[in-house]
N, C-alpha and C positions, 0 to 999 in steps of 0.2 A: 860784852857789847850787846846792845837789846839792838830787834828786830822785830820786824812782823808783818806780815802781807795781808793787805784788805782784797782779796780776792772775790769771786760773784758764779752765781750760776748760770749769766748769762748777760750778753753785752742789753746793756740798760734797766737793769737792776737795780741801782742805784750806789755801785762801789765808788762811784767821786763823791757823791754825796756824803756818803758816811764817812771817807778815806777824810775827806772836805773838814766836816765835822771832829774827827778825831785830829787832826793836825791844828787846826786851831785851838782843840781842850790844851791841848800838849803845850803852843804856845803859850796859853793863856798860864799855864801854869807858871810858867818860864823855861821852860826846857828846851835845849837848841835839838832842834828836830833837821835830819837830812828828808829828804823824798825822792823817792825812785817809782817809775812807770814802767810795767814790763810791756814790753811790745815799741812800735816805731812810731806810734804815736805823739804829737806833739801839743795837743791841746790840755787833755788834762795836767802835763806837768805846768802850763800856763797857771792853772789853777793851782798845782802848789804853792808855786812861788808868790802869788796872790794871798796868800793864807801865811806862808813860814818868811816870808820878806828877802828867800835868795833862792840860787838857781837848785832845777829839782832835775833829775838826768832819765836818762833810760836805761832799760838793763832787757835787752833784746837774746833772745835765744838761739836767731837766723841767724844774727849778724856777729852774736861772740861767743866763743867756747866758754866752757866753765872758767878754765883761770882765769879769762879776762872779767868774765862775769864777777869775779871774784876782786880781783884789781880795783873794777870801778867803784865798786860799794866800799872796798878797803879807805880807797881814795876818797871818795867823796863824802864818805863819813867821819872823817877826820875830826876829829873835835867834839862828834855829836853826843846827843845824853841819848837819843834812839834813831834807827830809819823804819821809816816807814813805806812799805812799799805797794804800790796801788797793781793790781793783777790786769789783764785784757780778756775780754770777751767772757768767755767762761771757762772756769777754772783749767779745766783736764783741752782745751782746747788749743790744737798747732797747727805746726806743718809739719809732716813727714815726723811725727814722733819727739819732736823739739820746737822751742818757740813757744809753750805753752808756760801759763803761770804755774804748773804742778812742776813743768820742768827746771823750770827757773829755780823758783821754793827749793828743789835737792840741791841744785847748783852753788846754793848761796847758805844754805843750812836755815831756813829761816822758816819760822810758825806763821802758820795759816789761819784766818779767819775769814769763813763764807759768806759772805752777804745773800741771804735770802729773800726776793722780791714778795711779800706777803698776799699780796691785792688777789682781792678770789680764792684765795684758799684758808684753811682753819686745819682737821688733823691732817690731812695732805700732807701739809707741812714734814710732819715724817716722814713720807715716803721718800723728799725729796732731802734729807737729812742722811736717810740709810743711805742712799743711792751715791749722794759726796763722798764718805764714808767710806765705802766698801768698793766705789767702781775700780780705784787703783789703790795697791799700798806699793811700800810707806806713800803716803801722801801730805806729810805735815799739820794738816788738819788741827789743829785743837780746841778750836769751838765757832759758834755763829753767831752774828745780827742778824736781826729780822728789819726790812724796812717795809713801810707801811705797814706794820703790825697792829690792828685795833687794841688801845691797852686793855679791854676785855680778855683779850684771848693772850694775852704774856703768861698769864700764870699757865695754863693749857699747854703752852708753847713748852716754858720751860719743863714740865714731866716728863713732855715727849723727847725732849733733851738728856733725861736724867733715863727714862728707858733705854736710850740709845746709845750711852756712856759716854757723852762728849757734854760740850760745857754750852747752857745760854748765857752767853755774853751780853746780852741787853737786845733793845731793839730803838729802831727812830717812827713813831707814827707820822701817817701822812698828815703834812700839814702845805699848802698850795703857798702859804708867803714865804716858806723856804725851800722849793726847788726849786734844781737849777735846770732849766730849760736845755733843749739839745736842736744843733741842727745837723746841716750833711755830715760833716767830720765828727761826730758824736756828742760832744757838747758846744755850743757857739763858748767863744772865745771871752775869757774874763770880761773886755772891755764889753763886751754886748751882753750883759746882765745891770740892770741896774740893780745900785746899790750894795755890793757882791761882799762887800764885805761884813756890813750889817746881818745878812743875811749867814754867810758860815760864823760872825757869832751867837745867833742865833740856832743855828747849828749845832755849835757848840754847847751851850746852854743846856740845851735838850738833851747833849749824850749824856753829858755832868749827870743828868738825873734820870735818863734810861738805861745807858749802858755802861758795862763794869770797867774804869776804864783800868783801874788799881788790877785789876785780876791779868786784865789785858798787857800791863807794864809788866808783872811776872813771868806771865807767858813767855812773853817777847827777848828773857834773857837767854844769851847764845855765848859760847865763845868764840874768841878772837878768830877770824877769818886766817885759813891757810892755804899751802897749795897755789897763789894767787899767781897771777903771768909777770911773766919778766921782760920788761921793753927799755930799752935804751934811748931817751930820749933827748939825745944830743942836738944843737941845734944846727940845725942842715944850713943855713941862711937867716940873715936878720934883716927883715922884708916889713911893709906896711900893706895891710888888708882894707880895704872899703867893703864894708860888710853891710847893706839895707838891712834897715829895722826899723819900721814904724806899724800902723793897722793895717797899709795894705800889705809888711809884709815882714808875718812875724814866726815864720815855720823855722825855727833854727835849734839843731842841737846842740844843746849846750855845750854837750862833752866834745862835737868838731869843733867850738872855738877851743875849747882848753886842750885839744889836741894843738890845731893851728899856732898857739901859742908857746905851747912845751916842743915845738920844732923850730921855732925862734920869731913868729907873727907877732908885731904888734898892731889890735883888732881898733878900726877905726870908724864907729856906727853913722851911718848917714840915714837920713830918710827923702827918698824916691817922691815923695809928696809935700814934703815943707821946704825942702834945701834946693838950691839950683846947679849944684854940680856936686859932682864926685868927688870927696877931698882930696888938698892939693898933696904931692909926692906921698902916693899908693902905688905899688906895684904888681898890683890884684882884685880882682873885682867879687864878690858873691852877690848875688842876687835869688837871695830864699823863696821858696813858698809863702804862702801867703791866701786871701783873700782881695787880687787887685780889681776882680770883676768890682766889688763895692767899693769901689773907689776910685774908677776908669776915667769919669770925666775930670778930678784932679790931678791925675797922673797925668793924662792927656792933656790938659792945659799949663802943663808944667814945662815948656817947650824947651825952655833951658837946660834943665834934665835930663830929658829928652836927647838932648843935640850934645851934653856932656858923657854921657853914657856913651854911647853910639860911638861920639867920636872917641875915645878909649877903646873899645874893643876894635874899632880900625884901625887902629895906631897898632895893634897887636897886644895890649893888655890880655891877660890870661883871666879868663875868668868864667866861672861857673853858675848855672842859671837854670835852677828845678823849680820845675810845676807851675806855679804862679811868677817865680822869674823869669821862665821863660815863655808860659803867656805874652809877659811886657816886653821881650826882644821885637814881638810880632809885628808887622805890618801896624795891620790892624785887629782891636778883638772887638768882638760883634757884641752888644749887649742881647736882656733875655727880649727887650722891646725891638731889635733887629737896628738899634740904632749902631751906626760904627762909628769908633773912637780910635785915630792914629797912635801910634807908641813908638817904640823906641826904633823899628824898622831893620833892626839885625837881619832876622827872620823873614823870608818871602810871603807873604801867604797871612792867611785869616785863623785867629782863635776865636772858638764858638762853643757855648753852652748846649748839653746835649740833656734829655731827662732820666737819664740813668749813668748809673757811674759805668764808666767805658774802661779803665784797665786798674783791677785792684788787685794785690797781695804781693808777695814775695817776687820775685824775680832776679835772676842772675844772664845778667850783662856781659854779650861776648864782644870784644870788639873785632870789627870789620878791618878798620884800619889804624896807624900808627896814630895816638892823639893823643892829650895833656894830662892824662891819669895813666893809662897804659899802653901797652902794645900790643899791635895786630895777633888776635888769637887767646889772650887772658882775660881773665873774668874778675866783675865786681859784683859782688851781691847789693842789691838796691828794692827795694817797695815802690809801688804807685799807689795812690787814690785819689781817684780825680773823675768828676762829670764832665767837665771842659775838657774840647779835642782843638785836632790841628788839621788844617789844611795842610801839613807840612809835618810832621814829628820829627822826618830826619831820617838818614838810616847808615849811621855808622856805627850803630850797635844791634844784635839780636839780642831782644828780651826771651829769655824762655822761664814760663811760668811756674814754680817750684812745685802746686797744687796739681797739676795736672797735664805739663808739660809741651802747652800750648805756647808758640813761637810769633813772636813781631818782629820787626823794622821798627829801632826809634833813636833819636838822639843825633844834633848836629855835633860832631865833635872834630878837632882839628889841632895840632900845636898846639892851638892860645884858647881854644875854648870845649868845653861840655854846655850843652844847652838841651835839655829835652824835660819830660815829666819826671823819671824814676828820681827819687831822693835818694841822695847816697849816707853813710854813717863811717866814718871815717877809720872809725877803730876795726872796725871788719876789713880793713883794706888799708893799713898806715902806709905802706909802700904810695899808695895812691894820693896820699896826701901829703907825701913827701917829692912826689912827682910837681904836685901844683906847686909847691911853696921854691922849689930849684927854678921850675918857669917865670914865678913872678919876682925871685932876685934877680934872671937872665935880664928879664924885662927891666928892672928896675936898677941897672948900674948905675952910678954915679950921683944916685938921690941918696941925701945927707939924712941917717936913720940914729 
């Protein structure tokens, strides 16, 4: 089974870009390609799936131990001719010694390719080569792209490769009509590029004739994945899900729907800003992440939704509501022009835009009290990032922060609901997702499934 990690020396180097590029050569070839993103990020797999035309998952280090690590990639490569797996931040970088794309790489047995940000440097470029190299072993390592590499200096490059004894694998020069622009969450989101996919064939194009990708398909061979976890996944209840998904709100891992569904969900997508209610006999509500702020005044004139939502989680619908979904429970969220826009009114209180991100990285969740994932005293491991605050966060959970072990107050939780910013990943915590799916069959007697 071929693999390979497009890995980076640092967060905006340009590993979507290239990861971007090499998964479209792949398609282009016709080869069925899987996609994995290490870390708990949910944008650039947007952009897999943009590029390979199906879902691309994650493979988190906080959130799963090796076997499971092992499990997902087993699973979700099912079929593939390769995966390809896009690294976070920089390479050797975690929390606590794990979470990092180096650690991932041992976990999963998979080769390594560094993406080197070129801009401003020439032999530098070695130093920063040795340094990959030799900071930790084993490190899976087996060769680099260079992005923005002036083609002047490729041959240069490559020496310094061949001194070094690892391989250049090509490079992509800068060129402004094929990148992809970035905003707060690291890249804006497929739909806010135009043309996006002109552009990674064009991408593509370019690697065909910079980079090796035949040397890279060798590389990438591995044997069959062992070791992997072992879960039983019987169906606890055969339940219906209302699950939002549209632009204001598309933060969703893949792998918690095909968990929710390998526990017996069948997944039933609405969108919060075209549809006027919650489809009919659901016994469950999600309300994902997202970007609602740009898109506040149709949410908000959607009054139907509004008052169909609402009234669902007062009837006692169980349902879960991170970051941008629970933004929308709010009262009201305050635009950045100070205009306010009512919402769905669960929530007391005002969501408001701050100019710095207010709670970011890992975090493990205690709860306060008995609620709809777990019980008084037990922990979920969960992430935030997020510049939008609350008058209101909540405080049926202490976050404490994995980084540094700084302590919050967050999250309305109850019987029938989680509402706060932390995201949760369900395979880190299936008890917990086994918890909501018993809730929303409790909730859901007597609806014809």
């Amino acid at each position: 089974m071929r693999r390979i990690m497009i890995a980076g020396t640092h967060s905006g180097c340009g590993k979507t870009t290239v990861t971007c590029a090499i998964l479209q050569a792949l398609v282009d070839r016709g080869m069925r390609v899987a996609s994995f993103k290490c870390g708990p990020d949910y944008i650039d797999p947007m952009f897999h799936q943009k590029v390979i035309g199906t879902d691309s998952h994650n493979l988190d280090g906080y959130f799963c131990d090796g076997k499971m690590l092992r499990l997902l990639v087993a699973d979700n490569s099912a079929g593939a001719d390769i995966s390809v797996v896009e690294g976070v931040m920089g390479f050797y970088d975690g929390v606590a010694g794990k979470a990092s794309s180096h650690a991932v790489s041992r976990e999963i047995d998979c080769p390594v390719v560094i993406v080197i940000d070129c801009k401003g440097m020439s032999t530098s470029i070695g130093a920063v080569i040795s340094g990959f190299l030799n900071f930790r072993k084993p490190n899976n390592i087996v060769g680099f792209v260079f992005n923005r590499l002036p083609e002047q200096l490729a041959e240069d490059v490559e020496i310094l490769c061949k001194e070094l004894s690892t391989e250049f694998l090509g490079y992509i020069p800068f060129c402004k009509d094929i990148s992809l622009e970035s905003r707060k969450l690291g890249l804006t989101t497929p739909d806010g590029i135009s043309d996006l996919k002109n552009k990674t064939r064009l991408l593509a194009s370019k690697a065909e004739q910079t980079v090796n990708i035949e040397r890279m398909l060798g590389l990438a061979e591995r044997d069959q994945l062992s070791d992997v976890a072992e879960i039983s996944f019987a169906h606890v209840k055969r339940v219906r899900i209302a699950v939002a998904r549209d632009a204001a709100f598309s933060f969703i891992y893949n792998d918690n729907i095909s968990l929710f569904e390998r526990l017996g969900a069948e997944i039933k997508y609405f969108s919060p800003l075209d549809d006027n209610k919650v489809p009919d006999d659901c016994s469950g509500l999600i309300l994902c992440g997202g970007y609602p702020e740009l898109f506040v005044k149709r949410l908000s004139d959607n009054c139907e939704m509004l008052a169909s939502i609402r009234g669902k989680i007062e009837d006692g619908m169980p349902v879960i509501a991170e970051c941008g979904g629970f933004m929308y429970l709010h009262e009201t969220l305050v635009s950045d022009c100070g205009t306010e826009y009512p919402l769905v009114g669960i929530i007391h209180g005002k969501t408001f835009s701050t100019p710095r991100l207010q709670r970011f990285g890992y975090v493990k969740l205690r709860a306060n009290t008995d609620n709809l994932l777990c019980k008084k005293g037990e922990n979920i491991p969960a992430h935030e990032f997020h510049y939008w605050d609350s008058e209101n966060c909540g405080g049926d959970f202490e976050a404490v922060k994995e980084s540094n072990g700084r302590k919050w107050d967050c999250i309305h939780a109850t019987e029938t609901m989680y509402a706060g910013y932390p995201h949760l990943y369900f395979y880190a915590d299936i008890p917990a997702a086994v918890k909501f799916i018993e809730a929303c069959s409790k909730y859901g007697v007597g609806y014809d499934i």
